[in-house]
N, CA, C and O atoms as a MOPAC input file, in Angstrom:
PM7 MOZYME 1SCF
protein

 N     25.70300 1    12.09900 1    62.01200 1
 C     24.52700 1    11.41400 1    61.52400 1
 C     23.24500 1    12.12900 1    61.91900 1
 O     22.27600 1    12.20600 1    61.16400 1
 N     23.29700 1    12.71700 1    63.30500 1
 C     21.67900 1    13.43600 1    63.74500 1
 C     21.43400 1    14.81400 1    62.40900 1
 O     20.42300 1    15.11300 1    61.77400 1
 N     22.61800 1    15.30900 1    62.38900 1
 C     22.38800 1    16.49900 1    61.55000 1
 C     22.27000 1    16.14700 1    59.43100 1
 O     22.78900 1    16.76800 1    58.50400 1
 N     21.42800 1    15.00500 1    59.43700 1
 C     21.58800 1    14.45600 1    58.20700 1
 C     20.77600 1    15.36800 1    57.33900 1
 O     19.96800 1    16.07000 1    57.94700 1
 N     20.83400 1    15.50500 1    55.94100 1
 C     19.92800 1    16.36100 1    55.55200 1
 C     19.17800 1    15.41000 1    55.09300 1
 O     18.56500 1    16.07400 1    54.25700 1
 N     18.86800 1    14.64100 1    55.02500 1
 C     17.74100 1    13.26200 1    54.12500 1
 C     17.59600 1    12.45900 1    55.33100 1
 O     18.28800 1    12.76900 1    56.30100 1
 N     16.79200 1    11.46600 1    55.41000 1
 C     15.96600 1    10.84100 1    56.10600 1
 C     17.04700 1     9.33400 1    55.89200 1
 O     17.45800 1     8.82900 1    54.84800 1
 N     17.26200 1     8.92800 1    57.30000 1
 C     18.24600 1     7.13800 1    57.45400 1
 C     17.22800 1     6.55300 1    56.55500 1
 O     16.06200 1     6.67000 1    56.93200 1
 N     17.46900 1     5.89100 1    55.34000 1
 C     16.57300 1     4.64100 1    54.93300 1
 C     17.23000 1     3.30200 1    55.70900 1
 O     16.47000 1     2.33500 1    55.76700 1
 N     18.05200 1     3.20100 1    56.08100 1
 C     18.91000 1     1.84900 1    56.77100 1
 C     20.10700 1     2.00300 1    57.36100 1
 O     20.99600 1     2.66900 1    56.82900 1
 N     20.24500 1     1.42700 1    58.47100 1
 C     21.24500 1     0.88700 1    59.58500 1
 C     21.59100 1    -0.48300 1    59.71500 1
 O     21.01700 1    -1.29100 1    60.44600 1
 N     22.35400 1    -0.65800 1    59.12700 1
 C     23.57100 1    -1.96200 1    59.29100 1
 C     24.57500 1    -2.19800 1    60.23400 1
 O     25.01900 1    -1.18900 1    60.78100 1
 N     24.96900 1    -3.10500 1    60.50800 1
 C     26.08300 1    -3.60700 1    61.26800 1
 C     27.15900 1    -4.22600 1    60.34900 1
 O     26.35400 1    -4.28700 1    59.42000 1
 N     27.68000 1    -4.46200 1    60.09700 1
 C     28.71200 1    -4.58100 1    59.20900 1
 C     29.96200 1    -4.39200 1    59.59400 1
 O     30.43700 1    -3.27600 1    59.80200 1
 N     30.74700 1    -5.75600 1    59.74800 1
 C     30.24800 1    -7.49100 1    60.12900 1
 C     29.57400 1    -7.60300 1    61.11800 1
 O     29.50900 1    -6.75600 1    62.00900 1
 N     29.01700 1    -8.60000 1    61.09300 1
 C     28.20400 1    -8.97000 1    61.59500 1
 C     28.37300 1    -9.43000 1    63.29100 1
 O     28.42200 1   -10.64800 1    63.46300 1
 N     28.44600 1    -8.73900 1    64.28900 1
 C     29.33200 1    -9.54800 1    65.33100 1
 C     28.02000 1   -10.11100 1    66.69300 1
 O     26.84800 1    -9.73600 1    66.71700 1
 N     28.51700 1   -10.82600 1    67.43900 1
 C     27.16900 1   -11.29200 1    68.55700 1
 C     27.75800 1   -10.66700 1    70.11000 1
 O     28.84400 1   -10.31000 1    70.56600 1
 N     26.54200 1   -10.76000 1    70.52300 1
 C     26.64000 1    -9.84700 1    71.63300 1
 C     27.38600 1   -10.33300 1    72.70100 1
 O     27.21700 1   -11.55300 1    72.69100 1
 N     28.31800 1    -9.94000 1    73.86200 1
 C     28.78700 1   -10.87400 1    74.91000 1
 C     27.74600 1   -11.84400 1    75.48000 1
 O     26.57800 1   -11.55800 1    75.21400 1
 N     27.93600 1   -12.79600 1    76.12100 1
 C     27.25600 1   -13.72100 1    76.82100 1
 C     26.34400 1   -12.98500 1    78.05900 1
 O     25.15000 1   -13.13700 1    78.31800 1
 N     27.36800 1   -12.12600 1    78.72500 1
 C     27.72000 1   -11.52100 1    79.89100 1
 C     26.36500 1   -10.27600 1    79.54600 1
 O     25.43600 1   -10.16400 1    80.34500 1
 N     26.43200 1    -9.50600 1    78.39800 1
 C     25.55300 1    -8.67600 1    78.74400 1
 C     24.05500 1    -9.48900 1    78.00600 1
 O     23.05800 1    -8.81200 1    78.25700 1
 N     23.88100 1   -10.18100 1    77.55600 1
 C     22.94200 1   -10.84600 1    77.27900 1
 C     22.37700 1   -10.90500 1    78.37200 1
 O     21.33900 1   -10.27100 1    78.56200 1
 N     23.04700 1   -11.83600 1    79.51900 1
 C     22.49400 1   -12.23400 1    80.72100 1
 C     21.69800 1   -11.16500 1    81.91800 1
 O     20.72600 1   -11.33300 1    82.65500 1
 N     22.52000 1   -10.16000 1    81.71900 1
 C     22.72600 1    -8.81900 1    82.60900 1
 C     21.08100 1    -8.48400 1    82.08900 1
 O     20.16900 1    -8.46200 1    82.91500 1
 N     20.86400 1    -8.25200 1    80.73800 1
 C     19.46400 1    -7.57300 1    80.06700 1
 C     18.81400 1    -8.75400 1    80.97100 1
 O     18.36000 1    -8.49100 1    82.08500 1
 N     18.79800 1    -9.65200 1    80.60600 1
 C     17.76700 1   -10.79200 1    80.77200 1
 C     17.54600 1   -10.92100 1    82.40900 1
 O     16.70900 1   -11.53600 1    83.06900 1
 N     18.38500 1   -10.28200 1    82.68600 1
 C     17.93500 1   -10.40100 1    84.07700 1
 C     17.31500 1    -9.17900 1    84.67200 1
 O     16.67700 1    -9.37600 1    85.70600 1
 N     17.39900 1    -7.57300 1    84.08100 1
 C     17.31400 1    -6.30600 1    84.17200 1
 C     15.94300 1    -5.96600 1    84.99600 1
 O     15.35100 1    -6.78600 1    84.29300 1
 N     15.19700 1    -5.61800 1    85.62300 1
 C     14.76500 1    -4.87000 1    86.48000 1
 C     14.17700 1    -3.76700 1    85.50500 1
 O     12.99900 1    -3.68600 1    85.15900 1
 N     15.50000 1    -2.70500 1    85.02200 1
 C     14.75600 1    -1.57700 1    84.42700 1
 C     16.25400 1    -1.86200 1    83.09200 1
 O     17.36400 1    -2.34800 1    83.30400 1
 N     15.66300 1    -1.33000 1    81.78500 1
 C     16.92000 1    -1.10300 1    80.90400 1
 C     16.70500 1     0.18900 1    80.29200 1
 O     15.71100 1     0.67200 1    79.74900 1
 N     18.14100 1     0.74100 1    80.55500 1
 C     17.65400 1     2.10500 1    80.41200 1
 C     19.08700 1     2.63900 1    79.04400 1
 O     20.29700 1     2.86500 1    79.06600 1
 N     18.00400 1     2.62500 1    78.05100 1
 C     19.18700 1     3.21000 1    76.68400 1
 C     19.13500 1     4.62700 1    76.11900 1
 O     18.16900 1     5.17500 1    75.58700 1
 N     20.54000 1     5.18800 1    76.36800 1
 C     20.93700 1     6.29200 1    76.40500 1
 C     21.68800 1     6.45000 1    77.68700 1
 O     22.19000 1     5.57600 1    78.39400 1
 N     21.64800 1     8.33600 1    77.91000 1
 C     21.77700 1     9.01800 1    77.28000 1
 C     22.49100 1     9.35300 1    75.85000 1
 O     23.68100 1     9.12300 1    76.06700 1
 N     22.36600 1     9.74800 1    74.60700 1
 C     23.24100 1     9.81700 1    73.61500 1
 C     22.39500 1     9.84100 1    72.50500 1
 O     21.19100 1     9.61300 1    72.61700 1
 N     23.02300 1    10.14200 1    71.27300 1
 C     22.15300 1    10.33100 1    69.90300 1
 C     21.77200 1     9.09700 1    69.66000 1
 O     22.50700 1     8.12500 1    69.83000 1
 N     20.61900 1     9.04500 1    69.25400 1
 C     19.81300 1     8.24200 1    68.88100 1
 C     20.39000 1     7.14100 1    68.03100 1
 O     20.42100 1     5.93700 1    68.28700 1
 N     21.03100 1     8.05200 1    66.52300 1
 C     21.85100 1     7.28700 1    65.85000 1
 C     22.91400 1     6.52800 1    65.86800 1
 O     23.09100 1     5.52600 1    65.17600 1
 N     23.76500 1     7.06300 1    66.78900 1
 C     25.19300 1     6.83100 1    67.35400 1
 C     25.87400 1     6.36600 1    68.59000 1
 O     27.05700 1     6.12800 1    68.83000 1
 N     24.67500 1     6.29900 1    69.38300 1
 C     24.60900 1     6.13400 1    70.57900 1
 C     23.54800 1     4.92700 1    71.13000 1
 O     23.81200 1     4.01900 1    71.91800 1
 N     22.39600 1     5.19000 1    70.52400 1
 C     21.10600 1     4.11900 1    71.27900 1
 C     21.25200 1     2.87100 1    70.16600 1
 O     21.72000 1     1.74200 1    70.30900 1
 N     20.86600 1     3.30300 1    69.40600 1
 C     20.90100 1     2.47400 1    68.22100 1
 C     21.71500 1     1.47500 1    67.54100 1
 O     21.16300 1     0.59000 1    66.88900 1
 N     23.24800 1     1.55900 1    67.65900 1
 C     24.40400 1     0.49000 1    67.34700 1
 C     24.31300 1    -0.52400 1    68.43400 1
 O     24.39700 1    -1.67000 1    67.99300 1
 N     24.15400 1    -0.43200 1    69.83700 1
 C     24.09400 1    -1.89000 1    70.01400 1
 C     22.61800 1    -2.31800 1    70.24600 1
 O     22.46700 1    -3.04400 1    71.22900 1
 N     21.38100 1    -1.98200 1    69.46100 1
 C     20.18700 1    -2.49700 1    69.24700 1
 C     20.43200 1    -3.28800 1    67.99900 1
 O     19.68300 1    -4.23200 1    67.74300 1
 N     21.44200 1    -2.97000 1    67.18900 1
 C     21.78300 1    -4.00400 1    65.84800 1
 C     22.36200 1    -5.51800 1    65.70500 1
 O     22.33900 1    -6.29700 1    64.75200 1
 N     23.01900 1    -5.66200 1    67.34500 1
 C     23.43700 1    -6.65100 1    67.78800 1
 C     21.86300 1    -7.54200 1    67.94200 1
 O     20.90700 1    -7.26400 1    68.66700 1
 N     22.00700 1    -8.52200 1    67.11000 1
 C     20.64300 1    -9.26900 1    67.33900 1
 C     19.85700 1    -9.99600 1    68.68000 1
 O     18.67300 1   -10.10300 1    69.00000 1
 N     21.19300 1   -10.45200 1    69.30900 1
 C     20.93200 1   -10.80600 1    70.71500 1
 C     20.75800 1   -10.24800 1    71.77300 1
 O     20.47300 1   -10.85900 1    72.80300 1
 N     20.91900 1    -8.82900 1    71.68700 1
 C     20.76800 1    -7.80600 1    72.25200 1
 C     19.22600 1    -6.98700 1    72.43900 1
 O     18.66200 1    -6.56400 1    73.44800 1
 N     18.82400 1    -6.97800 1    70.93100 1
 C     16.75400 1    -6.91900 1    70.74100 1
 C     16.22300 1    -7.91200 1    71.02300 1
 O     14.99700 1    -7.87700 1    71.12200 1
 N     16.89400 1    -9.10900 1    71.24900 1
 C     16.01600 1   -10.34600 1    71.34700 1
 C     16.13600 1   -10.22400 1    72.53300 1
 O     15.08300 1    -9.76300 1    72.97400 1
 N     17.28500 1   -10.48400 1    73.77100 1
 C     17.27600 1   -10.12700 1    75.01800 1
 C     16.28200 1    -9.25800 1    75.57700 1
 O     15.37000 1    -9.60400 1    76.32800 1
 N     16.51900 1    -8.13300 1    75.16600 1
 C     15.66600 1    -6.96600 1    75.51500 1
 C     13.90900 1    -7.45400 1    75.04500 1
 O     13.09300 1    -7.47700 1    75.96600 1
 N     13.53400 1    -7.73800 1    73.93200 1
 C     12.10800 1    -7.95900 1    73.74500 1
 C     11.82300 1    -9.52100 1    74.75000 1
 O     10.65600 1    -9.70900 1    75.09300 1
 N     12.81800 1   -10.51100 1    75.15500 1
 C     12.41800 1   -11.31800 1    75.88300 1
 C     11.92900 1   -10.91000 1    77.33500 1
 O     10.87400 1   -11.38200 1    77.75800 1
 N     12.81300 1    -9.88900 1    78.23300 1
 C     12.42700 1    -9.52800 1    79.25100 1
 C     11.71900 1    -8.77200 1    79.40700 1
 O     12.01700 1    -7.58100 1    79.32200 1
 N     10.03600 1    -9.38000 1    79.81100 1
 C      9.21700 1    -8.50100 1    79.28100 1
 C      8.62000 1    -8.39200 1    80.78500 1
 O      7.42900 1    -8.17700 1    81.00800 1
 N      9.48900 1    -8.54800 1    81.66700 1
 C      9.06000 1    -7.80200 1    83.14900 1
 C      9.86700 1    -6.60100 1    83.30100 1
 O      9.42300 1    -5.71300 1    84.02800 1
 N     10.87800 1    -6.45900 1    82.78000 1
 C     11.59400 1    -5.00300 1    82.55300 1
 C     11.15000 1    -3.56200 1    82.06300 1
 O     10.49000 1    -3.37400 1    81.04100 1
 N     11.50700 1    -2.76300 1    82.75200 1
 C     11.17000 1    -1.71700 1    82.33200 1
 C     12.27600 1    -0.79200 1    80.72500 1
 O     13.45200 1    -0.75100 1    80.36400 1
 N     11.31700 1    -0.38700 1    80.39300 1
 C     12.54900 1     0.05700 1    79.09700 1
 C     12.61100 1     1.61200 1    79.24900 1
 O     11.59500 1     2.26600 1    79.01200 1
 N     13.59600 1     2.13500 1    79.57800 1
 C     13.60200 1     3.73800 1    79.78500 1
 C     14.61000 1     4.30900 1    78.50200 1
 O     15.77800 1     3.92700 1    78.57900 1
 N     14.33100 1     5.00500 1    77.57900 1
 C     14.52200 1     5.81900 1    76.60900 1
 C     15.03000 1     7.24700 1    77.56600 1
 O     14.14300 1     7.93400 1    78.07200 1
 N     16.19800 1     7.54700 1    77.72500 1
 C     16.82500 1     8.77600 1    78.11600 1
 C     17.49200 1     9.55400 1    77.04400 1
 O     18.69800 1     9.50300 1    76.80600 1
 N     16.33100 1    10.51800 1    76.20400 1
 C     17.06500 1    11.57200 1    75.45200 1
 C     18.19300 1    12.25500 1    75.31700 1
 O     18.12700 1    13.07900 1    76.22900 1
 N     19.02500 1    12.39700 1    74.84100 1
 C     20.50700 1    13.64400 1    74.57100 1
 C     20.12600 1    15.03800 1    75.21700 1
 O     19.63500 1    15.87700 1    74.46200 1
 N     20.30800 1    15.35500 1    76.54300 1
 C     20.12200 1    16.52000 1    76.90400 1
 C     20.30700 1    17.98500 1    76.07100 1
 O     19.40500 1    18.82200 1    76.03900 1
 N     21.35400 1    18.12800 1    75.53500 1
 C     21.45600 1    18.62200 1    74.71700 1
 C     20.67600 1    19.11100 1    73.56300 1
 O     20.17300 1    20.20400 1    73.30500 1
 N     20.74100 1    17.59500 1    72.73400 1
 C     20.11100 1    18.25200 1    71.14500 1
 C     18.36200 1    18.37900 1    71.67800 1
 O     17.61800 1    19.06100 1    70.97300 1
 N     17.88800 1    17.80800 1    72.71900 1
 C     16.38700 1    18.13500 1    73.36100 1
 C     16.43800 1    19.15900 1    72.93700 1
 O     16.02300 1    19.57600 1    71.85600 1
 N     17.13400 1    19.84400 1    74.02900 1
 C     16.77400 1    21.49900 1    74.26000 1
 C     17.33000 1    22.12900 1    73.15800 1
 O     16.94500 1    23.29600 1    73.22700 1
 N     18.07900 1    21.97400 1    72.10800 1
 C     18.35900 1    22.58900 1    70.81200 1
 C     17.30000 1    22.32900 1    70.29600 1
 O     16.62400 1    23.34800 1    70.44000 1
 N     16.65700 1    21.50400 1    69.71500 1
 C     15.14400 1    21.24600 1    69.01700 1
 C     14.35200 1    22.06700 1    69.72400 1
 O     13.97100 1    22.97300 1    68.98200 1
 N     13.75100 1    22.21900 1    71.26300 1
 C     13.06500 1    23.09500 1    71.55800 1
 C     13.36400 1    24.53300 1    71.16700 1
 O     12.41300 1    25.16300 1    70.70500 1
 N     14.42500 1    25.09500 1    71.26700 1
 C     15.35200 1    26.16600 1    71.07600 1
 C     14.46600 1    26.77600 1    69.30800 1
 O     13.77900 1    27.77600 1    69.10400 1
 N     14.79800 1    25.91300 1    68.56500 1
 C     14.07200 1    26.24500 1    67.08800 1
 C     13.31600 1    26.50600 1    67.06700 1
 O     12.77700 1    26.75200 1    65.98800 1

């Protein structure tokens, strides 16, 4: 998916499933939430589709949110 030649117009979940109880709670209680390391597409992004999961996350708004890039394709993009 990172190496797409056209631009994602949309990301689905399909079916539709809900998030454990368990990590609901875990976010909601989080300190720092930190998503990644991994492709963006394939990695950060599938369980942000879980709805209870963005809602969790946008509720705890004493948390820190840390975005940890793909080491890798970083330094390949710099590389170009």
């Amino acid at each position: 998916m990172d190496e797409m030649e056209q631009d994602l117009q949309r990301l689905d979940l399909e079916p539709v499933v809900p998030a454990t109880k368990e990590a609901v709670d875990a976010i909601l209680q989080a300190d720092c939430i930190v998503l990644g390391p991994g492709s963006f597409l394939t990695s950060i992004m599938p369980p942000l589709l879980l709805a209870e999961l963005s809602q969790a996350i946008n509720s705890n708004t004493k948390a820190k949110v840390v975005f940890v890039e793909n080491y890798h394709q970083s330094m390949a993009r710099q590389e170009e």
